[in-house]
C-alpha positions as CSV (number, residue, x, y, z in Angstrom):
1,X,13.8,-36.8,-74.5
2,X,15.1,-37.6,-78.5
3,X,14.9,-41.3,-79.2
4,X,18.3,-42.7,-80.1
5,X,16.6,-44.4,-83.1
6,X,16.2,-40.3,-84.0
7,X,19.2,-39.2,-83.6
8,X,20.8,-39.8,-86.8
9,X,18.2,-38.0,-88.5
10,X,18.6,-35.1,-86.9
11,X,22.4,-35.1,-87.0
12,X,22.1,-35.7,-90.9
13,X,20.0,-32.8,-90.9
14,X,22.0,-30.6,-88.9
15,X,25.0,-31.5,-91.5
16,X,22.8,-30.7,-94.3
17,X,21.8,-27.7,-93.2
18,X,25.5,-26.2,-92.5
19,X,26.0,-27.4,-96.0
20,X,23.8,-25.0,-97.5
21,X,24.0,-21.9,-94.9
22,X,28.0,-22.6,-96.5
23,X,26.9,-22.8,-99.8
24,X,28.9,-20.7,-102.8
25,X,26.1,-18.7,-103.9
26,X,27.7,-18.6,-106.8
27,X,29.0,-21.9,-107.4
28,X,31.5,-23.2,-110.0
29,X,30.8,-25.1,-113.1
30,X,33.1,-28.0,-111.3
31,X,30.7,-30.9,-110.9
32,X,33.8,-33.7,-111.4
33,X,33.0,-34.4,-115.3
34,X,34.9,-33.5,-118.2
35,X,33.2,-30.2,-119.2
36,X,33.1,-29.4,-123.3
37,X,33.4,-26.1,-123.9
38,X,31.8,-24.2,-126.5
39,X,32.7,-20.9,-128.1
40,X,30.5,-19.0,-128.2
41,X,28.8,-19.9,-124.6
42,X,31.7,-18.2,-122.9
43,X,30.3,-14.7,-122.5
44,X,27.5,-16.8,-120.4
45,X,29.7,-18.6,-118.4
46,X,31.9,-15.7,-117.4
47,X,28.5,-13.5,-116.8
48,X,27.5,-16.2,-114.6
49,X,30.6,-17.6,-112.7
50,X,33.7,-14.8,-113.0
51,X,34.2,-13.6,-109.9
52,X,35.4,-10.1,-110.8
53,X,32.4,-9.8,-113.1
54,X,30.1,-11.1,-110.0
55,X,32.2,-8.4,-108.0
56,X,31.2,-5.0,-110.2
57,X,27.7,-6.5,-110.3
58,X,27.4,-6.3,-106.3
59,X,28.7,-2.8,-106.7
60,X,26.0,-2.2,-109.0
61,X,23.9,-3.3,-106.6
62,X,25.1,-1.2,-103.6
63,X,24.9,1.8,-106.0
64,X,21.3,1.1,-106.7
65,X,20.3,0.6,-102.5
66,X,21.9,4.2,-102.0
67,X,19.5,5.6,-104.6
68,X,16.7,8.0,-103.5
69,X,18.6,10.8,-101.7
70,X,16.0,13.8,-102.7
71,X,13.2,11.6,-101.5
72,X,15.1,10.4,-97.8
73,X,16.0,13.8,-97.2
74,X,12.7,14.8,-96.7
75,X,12.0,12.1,-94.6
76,X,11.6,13.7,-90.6
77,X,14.3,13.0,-88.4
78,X,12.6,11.9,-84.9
79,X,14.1,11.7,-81.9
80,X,13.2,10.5,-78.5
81,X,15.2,11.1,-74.9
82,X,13.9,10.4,-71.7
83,X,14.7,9.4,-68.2
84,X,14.9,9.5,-64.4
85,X,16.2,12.3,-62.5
86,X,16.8,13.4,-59.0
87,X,16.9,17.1,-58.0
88,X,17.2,19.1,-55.0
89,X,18.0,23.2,-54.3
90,X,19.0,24.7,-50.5
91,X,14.6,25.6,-50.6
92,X,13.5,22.5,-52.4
93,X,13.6,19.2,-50.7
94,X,15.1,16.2,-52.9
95,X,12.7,15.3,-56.1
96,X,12.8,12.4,-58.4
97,X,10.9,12.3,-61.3
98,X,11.1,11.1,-64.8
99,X,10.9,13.1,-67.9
100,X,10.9,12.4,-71.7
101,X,10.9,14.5,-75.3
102,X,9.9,13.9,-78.5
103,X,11.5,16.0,-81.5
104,X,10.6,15.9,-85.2
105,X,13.4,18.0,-87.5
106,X,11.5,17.8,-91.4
107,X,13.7,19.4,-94.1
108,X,12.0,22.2,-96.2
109,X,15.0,23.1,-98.1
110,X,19.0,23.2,-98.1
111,X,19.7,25.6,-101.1
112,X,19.4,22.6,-103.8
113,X,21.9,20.5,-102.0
114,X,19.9,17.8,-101.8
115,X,19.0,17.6,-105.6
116,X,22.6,17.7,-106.6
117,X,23.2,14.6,-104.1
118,X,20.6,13.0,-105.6
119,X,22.1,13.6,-109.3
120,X,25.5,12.8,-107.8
121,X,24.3,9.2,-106.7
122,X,23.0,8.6,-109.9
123,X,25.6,9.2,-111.8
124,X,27.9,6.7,-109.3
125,X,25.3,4.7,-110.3
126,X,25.6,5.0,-114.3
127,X,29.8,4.4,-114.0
128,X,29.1,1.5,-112.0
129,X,27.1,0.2,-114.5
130,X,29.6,1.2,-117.5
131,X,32.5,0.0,-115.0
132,X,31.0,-3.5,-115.0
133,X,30.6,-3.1,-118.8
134,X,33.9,-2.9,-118.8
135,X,35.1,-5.8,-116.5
136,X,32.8,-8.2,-118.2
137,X,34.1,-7.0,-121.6
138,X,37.6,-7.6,-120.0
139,X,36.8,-10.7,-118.8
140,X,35.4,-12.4,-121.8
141,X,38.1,-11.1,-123.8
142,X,40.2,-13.1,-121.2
143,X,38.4,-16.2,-121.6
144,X,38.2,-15.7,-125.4
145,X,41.6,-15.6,-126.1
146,X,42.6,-18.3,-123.6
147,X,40.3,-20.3,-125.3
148,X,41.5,-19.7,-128.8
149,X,45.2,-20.0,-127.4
150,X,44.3,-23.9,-126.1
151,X,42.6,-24.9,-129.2
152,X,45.8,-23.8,-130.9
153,X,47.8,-25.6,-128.5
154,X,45.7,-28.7,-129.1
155,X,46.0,-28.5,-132.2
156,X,50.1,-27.9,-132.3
157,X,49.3,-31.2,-130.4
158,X,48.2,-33.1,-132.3
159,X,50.1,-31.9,-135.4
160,X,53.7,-32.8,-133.3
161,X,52.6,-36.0,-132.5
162,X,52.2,-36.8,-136.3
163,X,55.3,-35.3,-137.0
164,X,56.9,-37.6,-134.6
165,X,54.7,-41.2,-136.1
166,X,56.3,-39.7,-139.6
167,X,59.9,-39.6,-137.8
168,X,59.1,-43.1,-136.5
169,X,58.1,-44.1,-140.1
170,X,61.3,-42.6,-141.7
171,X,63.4,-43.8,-138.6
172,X,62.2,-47.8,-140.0
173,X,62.8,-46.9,-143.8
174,X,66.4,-46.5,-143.3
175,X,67.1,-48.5,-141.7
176,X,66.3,-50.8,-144.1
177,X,68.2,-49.0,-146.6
178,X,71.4,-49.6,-144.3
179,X,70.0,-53.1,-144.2
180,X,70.4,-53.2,-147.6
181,X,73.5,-51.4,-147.9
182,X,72.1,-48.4,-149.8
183,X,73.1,-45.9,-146.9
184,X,74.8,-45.2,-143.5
185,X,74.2,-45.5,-140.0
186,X,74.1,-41.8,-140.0
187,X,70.5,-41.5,-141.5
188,X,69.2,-43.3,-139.1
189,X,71.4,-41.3,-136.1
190,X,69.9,-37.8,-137.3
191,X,66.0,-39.6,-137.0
192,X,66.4,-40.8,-134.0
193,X,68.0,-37.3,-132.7
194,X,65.1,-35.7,-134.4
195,X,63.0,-37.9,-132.2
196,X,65.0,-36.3,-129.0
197,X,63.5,-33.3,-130.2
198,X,60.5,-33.7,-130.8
199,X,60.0,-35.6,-127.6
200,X,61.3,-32.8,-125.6
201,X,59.0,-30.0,-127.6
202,X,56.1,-32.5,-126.4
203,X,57.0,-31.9,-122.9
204,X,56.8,-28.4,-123.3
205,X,53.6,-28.2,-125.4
206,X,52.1,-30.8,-122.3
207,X,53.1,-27.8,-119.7
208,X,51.6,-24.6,-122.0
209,X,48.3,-26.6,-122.3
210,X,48.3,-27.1,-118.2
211,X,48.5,-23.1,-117.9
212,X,46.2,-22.2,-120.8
213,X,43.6,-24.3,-119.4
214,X,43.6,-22.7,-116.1
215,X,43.9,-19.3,-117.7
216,X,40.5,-20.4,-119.3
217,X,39.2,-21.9,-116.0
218,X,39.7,-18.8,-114.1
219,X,37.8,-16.7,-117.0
220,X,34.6,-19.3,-116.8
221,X,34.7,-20.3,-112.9
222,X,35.9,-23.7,-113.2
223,X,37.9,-25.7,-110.7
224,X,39.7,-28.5,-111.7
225,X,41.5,-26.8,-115.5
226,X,41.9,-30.6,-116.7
227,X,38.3,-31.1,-116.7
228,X,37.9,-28.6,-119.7
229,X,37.9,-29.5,-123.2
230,X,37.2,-27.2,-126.1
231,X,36.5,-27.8,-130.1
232,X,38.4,-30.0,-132.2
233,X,39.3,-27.3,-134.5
234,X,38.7,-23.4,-135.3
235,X,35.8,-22.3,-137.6
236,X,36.1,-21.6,-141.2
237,X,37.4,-18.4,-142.2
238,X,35.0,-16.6,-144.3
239,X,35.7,-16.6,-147.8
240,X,35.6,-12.1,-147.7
241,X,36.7,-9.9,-144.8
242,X,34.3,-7.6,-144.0
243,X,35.1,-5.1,-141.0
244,X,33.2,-2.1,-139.9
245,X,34.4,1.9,-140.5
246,X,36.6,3.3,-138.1
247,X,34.3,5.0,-135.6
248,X,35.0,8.8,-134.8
249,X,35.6,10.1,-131.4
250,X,32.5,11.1,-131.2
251,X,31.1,7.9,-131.6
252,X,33.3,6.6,-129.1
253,X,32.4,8.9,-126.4
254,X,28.2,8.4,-126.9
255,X,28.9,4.3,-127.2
256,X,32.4,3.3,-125.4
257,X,31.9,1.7,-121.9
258,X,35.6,2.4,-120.6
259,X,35.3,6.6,-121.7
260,X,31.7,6.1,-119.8
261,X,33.8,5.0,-116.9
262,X,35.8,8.6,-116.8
263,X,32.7,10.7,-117.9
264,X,30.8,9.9,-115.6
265,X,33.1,10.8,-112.8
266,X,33.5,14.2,-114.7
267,X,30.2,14.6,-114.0
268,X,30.2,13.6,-110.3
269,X,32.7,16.2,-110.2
270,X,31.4,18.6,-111.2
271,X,28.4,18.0,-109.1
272,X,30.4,18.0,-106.5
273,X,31.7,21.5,-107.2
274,X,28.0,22.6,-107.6
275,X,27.3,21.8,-104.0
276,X,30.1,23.0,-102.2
277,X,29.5,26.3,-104.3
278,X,25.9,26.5,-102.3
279,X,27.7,26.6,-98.9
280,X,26.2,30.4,-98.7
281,X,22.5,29.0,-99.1
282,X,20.8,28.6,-95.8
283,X,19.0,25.8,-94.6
284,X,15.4,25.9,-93.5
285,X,13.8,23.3,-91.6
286,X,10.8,22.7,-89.7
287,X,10.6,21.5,-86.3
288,X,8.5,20.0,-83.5
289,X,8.5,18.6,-80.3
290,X,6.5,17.3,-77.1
291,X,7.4,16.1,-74.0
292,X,7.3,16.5,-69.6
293,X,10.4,18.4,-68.9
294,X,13.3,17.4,-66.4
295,X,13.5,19.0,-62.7
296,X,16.7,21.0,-63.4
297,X,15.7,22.7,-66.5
298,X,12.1,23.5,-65.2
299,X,11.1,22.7,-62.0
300,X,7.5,24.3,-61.5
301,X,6.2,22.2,-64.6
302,X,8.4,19.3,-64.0
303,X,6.6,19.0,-60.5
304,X,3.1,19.7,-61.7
305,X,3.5,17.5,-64.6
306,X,2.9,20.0,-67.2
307,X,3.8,18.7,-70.7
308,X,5.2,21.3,-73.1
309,X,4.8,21.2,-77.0
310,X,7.0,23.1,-79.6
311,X,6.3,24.1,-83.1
312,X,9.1,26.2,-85.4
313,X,10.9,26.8,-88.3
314,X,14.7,27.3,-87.9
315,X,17.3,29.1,-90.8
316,X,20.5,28.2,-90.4
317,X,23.6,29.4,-92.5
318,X,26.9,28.1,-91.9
319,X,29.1,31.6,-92.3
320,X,32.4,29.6,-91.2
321,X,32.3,26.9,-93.6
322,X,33.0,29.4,-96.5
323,X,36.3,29.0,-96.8
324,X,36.8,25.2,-96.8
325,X,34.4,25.1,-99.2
326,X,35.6,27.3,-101.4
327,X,38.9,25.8,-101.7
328,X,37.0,22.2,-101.9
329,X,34.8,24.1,-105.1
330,X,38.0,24.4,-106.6
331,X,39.7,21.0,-106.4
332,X,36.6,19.7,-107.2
333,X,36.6,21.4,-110.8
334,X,40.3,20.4,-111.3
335,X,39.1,17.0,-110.6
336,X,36.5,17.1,-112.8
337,X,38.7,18.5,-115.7
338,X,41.3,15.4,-115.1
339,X,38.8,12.7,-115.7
340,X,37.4,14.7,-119.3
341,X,41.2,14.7,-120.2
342,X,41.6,11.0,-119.2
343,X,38.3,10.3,-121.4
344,X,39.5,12.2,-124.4
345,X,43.1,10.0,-123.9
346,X,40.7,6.8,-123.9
347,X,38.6,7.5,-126.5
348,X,42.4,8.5,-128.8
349,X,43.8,5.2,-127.9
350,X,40.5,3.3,-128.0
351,X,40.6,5.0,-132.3
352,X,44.3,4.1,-132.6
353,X,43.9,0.4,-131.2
354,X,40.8,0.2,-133.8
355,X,43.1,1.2,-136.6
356,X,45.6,-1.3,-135.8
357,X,43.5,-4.4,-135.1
358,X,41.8,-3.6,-138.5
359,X,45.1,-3.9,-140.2
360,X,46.3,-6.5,-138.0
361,X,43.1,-8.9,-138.9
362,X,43.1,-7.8,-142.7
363,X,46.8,-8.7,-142.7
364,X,46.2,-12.2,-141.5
365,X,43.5,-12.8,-143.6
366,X,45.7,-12.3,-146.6
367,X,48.4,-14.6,-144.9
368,X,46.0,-16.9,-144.0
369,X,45.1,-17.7,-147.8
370,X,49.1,-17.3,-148.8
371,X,49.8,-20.3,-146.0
372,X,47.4,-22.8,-147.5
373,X,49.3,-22.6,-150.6
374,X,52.5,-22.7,-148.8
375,X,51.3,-25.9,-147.4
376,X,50.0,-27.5,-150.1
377,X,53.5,-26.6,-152.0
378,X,55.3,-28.1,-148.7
379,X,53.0,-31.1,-149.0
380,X,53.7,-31.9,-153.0
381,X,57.5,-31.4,-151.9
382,X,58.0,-33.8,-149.4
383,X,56.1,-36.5,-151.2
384,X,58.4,-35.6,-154.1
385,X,61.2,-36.4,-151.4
386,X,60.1,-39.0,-150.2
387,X,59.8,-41.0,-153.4
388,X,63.2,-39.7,-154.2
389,X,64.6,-41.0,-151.3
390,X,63.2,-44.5,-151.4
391,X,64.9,-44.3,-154.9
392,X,67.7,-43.5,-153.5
393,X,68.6,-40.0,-154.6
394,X,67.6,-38.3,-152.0
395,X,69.3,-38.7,-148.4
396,X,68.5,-39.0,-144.9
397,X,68.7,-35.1,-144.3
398,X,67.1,-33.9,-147.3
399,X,63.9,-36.2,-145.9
400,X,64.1,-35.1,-142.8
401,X,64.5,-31.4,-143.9
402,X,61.5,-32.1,-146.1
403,X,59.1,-33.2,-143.6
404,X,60.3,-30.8,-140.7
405,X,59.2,-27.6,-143.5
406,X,56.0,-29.2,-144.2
407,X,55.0,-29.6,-140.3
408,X,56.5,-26.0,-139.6
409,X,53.7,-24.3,-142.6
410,X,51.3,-26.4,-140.6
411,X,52.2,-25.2,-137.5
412,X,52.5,-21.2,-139.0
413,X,48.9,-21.7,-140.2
414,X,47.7,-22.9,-136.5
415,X,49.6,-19.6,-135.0
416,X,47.5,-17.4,-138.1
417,X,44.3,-19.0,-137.1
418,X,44.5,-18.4,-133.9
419,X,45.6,-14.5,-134.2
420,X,42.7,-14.4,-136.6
421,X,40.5,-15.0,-134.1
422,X,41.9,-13.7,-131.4
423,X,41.9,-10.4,-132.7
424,X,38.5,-10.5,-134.0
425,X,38.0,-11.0,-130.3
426,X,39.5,-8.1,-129.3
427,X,37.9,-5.8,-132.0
428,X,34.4,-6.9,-130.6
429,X,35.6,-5.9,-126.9
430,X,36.9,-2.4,-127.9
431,X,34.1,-1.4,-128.8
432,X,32.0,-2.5,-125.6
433,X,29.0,-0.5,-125.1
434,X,28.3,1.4,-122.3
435,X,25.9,-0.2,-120.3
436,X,22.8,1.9,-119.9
């Protein structure tokens, strides 16, 4: 009998043990603590907590168990029967015996078939391996360009709520000009509908950084999006662009994890065809047995006892199944040729897409270095403004159109950055090599 002073231990450990047989096995990074997020450890985190990469890597996995066909097949197939039977003829009074068999069937050879399955389940296993190349790539890309797309947004942020203190700032400076008779109440009207504005563009900057945080929580496995936070601000952009030579089709077809994908399923294809082509090869196999036989099938030895043992070789060849698979030889080869035509579409968009992001980055680049000086220019003319308005020969609207240009090349500069590295991002995952 369990003491009562006992029994909450053991109910504390029957909790704890349901906790763990429920366990995640692969837990998020939620642990209820605001979570910094760097850069550059996102391809870890989605490796280790996407669930769509974790997906392709079970199927991986399943690929590898059905490995080893070629060695399997010759593996004997053994089989046992027995039981109790009761027997009687018009000269034979009623009998009841037992009787039992044991058969071995050993494969000697099936005209190469077995091979070509053997080649056929490692090839599902080398476009499993380049398909989870692929969904990791796809993956990371995700999370890269949320991630880019929040700092961004942080940083328009930021940038808004100092256009709205300068607003405030302008908003007090006339009105002491209409305190002092130098202007209307209309300068003051326009800062404080600016304000309106500004205020309302917050609210909608507040709801894009609620989705592109759980954009990027999705990518790395996180629960709760408001726990992330990511850099303050985007790296330095190097003073030189340097970007690789177009690859050739070639190239793309030895390296490219997504054309991997489609050759390889060529290839099972046409393995495929290979073995339903051998349908006219016979199969030998070797066989073997032992056992006391039942009363109906032989009586004399059945009733003495006698056990009987069997040793053979049996050819068997299928004459019937020719048709089917000849027709099956050929819609395998048609299959075969649609996945090499999907590859060599691939590989021409993966070249195209190359081209583009290569102009693409080297165009921002050169905007990039045209915007600082765009700003800067922005910068010297508001403060020109600014002073000419506390003079008095500037008004309200020429300050606010001032200041609303000089925050707009700021915000252009945050939308350059951020396409700057967001398609660097995207250069790196076109060219995702196939895994080996």
């Amino acid at each position: 009998m369990v003491s009562w002073t006992l029994m909450p231990l053991l109910l504390s450990a029957i909790v704890n043990f349901e906790c763990l047989a429920g366990a995640n096995p692969n837990p998020s990074l939620s642990t209820g603590r605001v979570q910094r997020i760097r850069y550059e450890d996102l391809p870890q985190l989605v490796s280790e907590h996407n669930e769509v990469v974790d997906s392709a890597r079970l199927l991986v996995a399943a690929q590898e168990e059905r490995s080893g066909q070629l060695a399997r097949s010759f593996f004997p197939k053994v089989s046992v029967f027995g039981g109790v039977e009761r027997f009687h003829t018009e000269s034979l009074a009623a009998e009841q015996k037992g009787h039992w068999t044991v058969e071995a069937d050993v494969n000697l050879f099936r005209g190469g078939r077995d091979h070509i399955e053997n080649e056929i389940q490692r090839q599902h296993l080398s476009r499993s391996k380049a398909q989870f190349s692929v969904d990791l790539a796809n993956e990371i890309l995700e999370a890269k360009t949320a991630y880019w797309r929040l700092l961004a947004l942080n940083q328009k942020n930021a940038e808004l709520k100092e256009e709205l203190q300068r607003n405030e700032t302008n908003l007090k400076s006339s009105r002491r000009r209409i305190g002092a008779g130098l202007t209307t109440g209309a300068d003051a009207t326009q800062f404080e509908l600016n304000r309106t504005l500004l205020e309302r563009k917050l609210a909608d900057l507040e709801l894009s950084l609620r989705i592109e945080r759980n954009h990027l929580a999705v990518a790395i496995g996180i629960d709760d999006a408001s726990l992330i936070e990511v850099d303050p601000g985007f790296p330095s952009i190097p003073a030189t662009l340097t970007t690789e030579a177009p690859k050739s089709q070639t190239k793309f077809n030895e390296t490219s994890a997504r054309i991997q994908v489609y050759s390889r399923q060529a290839e099972i294809g046409d393995l495929l065809a290979q073995r339903q082509g051998r349908w006219w090869l016979p199969q030998l196999d070797l066989y073997a047995s032992t056992g006391l036989p039942s009363l109906s099938t032989e009586t004399d030895r059945a009733l003495a006892g006698e056990k009987e043992w069997t040793l053979g070789l049996r050819l068997t060849l299928d004459l019937g199944a020719g048709f089917n698979e000849r027709v099956e030889y050929l819609a395998q080869q048609k299959e075969s040729l649609a996945s090499r035509r999907q590859a060599d579409h691939v590989a021409r968009e993966l070249i195209g897409r190359e081209r583009e992001l290569t102009h693409l980055l080297k165009n921002i680049f050169d905007l990039l270095a045209l915007s600082e000086r765009h700003t800067k220019m922005a910068e010297s003319f508001l403060n020109l403004t600014l002073g000419e308005y506390n003079r008095g020969v500037k008004n309200g609207p020429d300050l606010m159109e001032a200041t609303r240009q000089y925050f707009e090349f700021r915000q252009s500069r945050i939308d350059l950055m951020r396409d700057f590295f967001s398609t660097q991002a995207e250069l790196e995952a076109l060219t995702t090599i196939a895994a080996p």
